[in-house]
C-alpha positions as CSV (number, residue, x, y, z in Angstrom):
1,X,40.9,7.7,45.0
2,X,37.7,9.4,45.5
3,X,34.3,8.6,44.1
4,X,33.7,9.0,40.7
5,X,32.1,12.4,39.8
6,X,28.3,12.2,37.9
7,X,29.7,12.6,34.4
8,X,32.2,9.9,34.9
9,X,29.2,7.5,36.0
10,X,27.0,8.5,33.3
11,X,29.9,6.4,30.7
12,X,28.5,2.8,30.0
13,X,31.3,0.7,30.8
14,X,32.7,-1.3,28.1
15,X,30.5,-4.9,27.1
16,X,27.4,-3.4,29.4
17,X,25.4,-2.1,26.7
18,X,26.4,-4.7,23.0
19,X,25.4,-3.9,20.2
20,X,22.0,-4.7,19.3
21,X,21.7,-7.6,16.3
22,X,21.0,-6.5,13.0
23,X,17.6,-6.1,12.1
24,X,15.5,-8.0,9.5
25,X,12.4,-7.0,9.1
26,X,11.8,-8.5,5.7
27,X,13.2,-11.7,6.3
28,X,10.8,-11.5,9.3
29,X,7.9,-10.5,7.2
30,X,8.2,-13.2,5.0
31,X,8.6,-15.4,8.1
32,X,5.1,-14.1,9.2
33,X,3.5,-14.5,5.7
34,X,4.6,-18.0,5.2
35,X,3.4,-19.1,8.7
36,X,-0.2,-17.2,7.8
37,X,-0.1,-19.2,4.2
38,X,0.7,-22.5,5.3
39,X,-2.0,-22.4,8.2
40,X,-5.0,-22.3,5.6
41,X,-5.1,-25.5,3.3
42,X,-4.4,-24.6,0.2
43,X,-7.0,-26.4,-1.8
44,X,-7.3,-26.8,-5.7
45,X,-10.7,-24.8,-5.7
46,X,-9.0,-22.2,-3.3
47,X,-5.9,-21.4,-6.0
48,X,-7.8,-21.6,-8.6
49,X,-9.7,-18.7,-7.5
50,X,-6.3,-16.9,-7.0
51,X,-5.0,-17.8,-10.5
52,X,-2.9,-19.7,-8.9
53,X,-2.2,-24.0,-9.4
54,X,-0.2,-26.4,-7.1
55,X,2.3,-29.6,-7.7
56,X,3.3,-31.5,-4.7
57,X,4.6,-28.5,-2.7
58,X,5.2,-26.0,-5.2
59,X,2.3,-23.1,-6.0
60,X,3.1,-21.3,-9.0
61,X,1.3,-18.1,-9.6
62,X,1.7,-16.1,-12.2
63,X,3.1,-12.7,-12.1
64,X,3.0,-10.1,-14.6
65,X,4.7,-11.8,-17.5
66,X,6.2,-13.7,-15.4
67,X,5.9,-16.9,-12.7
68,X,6.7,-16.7,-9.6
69,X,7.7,-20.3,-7.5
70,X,6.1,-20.5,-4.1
71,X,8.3,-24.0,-2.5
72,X,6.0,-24.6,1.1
73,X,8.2,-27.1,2.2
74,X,11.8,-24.9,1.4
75,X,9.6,-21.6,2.6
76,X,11.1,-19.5,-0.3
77,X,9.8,-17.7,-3.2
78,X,11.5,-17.5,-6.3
79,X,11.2,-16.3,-10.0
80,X,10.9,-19.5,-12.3
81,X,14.2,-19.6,-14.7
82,X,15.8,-16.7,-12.6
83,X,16.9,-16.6,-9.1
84,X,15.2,-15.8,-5.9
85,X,12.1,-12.9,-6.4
86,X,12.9,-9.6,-4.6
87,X,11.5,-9.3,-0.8
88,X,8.9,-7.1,-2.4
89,X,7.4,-9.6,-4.6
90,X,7.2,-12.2,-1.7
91,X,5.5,-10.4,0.5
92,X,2.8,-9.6,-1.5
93,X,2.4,-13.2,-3.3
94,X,2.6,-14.5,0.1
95,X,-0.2,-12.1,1.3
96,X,-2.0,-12.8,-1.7
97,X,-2.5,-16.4,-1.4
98,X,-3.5,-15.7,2.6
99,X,-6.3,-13.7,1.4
100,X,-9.9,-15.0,3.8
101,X,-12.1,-13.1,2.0
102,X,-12.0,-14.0,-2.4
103,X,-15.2,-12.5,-3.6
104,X,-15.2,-10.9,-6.7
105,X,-15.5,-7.3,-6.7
106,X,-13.8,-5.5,-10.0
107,X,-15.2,-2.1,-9.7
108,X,-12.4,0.1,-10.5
109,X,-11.3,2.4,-7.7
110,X,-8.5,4.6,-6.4
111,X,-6.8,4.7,-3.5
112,X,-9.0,6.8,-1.8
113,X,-11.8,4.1,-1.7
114,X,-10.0,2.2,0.6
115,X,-10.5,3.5,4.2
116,X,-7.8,1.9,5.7
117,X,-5.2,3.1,3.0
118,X,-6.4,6.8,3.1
119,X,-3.5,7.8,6.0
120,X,-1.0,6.1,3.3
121,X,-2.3,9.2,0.6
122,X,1.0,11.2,1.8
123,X,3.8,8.6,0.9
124,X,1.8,7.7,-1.7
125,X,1.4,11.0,-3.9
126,X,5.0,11.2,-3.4
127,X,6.7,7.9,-3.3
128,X,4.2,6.7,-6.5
129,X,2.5,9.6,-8.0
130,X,5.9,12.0,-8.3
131,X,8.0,9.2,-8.9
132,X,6.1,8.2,-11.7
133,X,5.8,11.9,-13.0
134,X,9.3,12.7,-12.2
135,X,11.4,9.5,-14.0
136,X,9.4,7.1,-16.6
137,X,6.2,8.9,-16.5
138,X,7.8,12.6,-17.1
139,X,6.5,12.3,-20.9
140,X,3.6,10.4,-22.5
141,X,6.0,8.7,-25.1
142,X,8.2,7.3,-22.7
143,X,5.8,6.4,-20.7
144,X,4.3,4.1,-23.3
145,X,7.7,2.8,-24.5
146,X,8.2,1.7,-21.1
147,X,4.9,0.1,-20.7
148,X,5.0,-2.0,-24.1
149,X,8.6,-2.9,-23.3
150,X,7.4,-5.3,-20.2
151,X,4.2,-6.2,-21.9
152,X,1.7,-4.4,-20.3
153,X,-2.0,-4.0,-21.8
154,X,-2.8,-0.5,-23.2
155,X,-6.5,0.5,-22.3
156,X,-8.6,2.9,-23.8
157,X,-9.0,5.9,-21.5
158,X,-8.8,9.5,-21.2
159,X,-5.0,9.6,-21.3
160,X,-2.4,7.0,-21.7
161,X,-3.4,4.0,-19.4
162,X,-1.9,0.5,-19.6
163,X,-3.2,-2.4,-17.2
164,X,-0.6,-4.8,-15.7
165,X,-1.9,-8.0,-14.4
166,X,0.2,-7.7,-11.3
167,X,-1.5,-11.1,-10.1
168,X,-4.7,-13.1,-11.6
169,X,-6.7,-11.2,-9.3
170,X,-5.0,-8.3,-8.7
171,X,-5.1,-6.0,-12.2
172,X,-4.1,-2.5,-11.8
173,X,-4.1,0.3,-14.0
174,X,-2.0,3.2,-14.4
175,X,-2.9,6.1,-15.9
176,X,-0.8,9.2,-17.4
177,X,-3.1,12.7,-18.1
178,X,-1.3,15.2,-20.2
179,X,-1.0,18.6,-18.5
180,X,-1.8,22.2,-21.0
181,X,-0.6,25.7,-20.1
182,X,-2.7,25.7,-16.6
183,X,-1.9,22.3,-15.1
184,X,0.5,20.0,-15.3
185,X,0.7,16.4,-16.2
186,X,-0.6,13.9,-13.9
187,X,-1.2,10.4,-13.0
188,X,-3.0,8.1,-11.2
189,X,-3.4,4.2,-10.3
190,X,-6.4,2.4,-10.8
191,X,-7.1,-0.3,-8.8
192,X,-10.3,-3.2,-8.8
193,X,-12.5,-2.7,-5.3
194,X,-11.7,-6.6,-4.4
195,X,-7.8,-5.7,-3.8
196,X,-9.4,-4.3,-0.6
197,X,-9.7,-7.9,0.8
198,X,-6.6,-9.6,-1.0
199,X,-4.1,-7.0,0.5
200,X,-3.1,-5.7,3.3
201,X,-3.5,-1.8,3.5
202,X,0.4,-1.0,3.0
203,X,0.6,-3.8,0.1
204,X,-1.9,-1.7,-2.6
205,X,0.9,1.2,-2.3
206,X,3.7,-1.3,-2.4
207,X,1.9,-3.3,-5.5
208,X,1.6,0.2,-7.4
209,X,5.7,0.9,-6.0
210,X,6.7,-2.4,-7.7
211,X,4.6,-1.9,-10.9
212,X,6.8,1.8,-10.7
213,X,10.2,-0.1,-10.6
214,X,9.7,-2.6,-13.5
215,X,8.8,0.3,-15.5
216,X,12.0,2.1,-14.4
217,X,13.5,-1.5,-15.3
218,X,13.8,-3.0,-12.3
219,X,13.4,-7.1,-12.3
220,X,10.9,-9.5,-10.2
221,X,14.4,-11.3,-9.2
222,X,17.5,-10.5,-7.3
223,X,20.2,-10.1,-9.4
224,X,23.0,-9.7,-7.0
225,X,21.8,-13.1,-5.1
226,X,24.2,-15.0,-7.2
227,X,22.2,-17.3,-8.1
């Protein structure tokens, strides 16, 4: 038999190359986030500061109009009276309650304040802005049905805005303008200046994507957890 030709060689033989695991990058996120959390000591002065309180090894912080159930010893987050909160929603408590740098800063700003958010702009306009515009935010009626429905505070503005105390120290704002015959509608999300040191970059556009899916009805927990 003679030697095998290059085309023959170039076919892995079978078991050389497995297939690789399956990847989980939130589970591996919250992994990260839970080390960074437990390696600061969370003091009484230092939640409290957050919004947040402690009992033995449980932090509860609330979130929106709910609360969500940091366990530091079980390393999970969950939704208190419902089942275990979306990856989402641990992540960015978990970041939250990492934050280094707590000063107060509540001038109200957009996205584009933030430097380090500014190459995000693209996803954002689409995967917030025309969301918003395209589903709950496509009138302003529904819009403000769908903001009242998960108890969100309406603010007086030039347009329909409602704030939505995502965290104690992390309000944001969402705003709805009504178009006219030359433009049409538009939106935008308010933010305070001090979310620039309690979130990571990538977390103020995942905070205003979560705050986008409770309004399209989406829960803090995981309803097909079974639990």
């Amino acid at each position: 038999m003679g030697s095998p030709s290059e085309s023959e060689r170039a076919i892995p033989e079978p078991g050389r190359f497995p297939i690789p695991p399956k990847q989980r990058p939130y589970e591996l996120a919250i992994e990260v986030a839970f080390t960074a959390l437990l390696a600061r000591e969370q003091t009484p002065e230092r939640l409290a500061a957050l919004g947040a309180t402690r009992e033995g090894t449980m932090i509860r912080l609330p979130a929106l109009d709910r609360r969500l159930l940091i366990d530091l010893a079980e390393r999970t987050v969950r939704v208190e009276g419902h089942g275990k909160a979306r990856y989402e929603w641990t992540i960015l408590a978990l970041h939250y309650l990492s934050a280094e740098d707590r000063t107060v800063d509540d001038r109200e700003v957009t996205l584009t304040h933030f430097a380090d958010a500014r190459g995000y702009l693209s996803v954002y306009n689409g995967r917030i802005i025309g969301r918003f515009l395209g589903a709950v935010g496509r009138t302003d009626a529904g819009f403000r049905q769908a903001a009242e429905r998960v108890g969100a505070v309406p603010v007086s503005w030039n347009g329909a805005c409602y704030r939505f105390d995502v965290f104690p120290r992390l309000p944001i704002k969402v705003i709805r303008y009504e178009g006219d015959e030359d433009f049409p509608p538009g939106a935008n999300i308010v933010y305070h200046a001090d979310a620039g040191r309690l979130l990571p970059a990538e977390d103020r556009i995942v905070v205003a994507e979560v705050i986008i899916d409770v309004l399209a009805g989406k829960q803090l927990f995981d309803q097909c957890a079974g639990e």
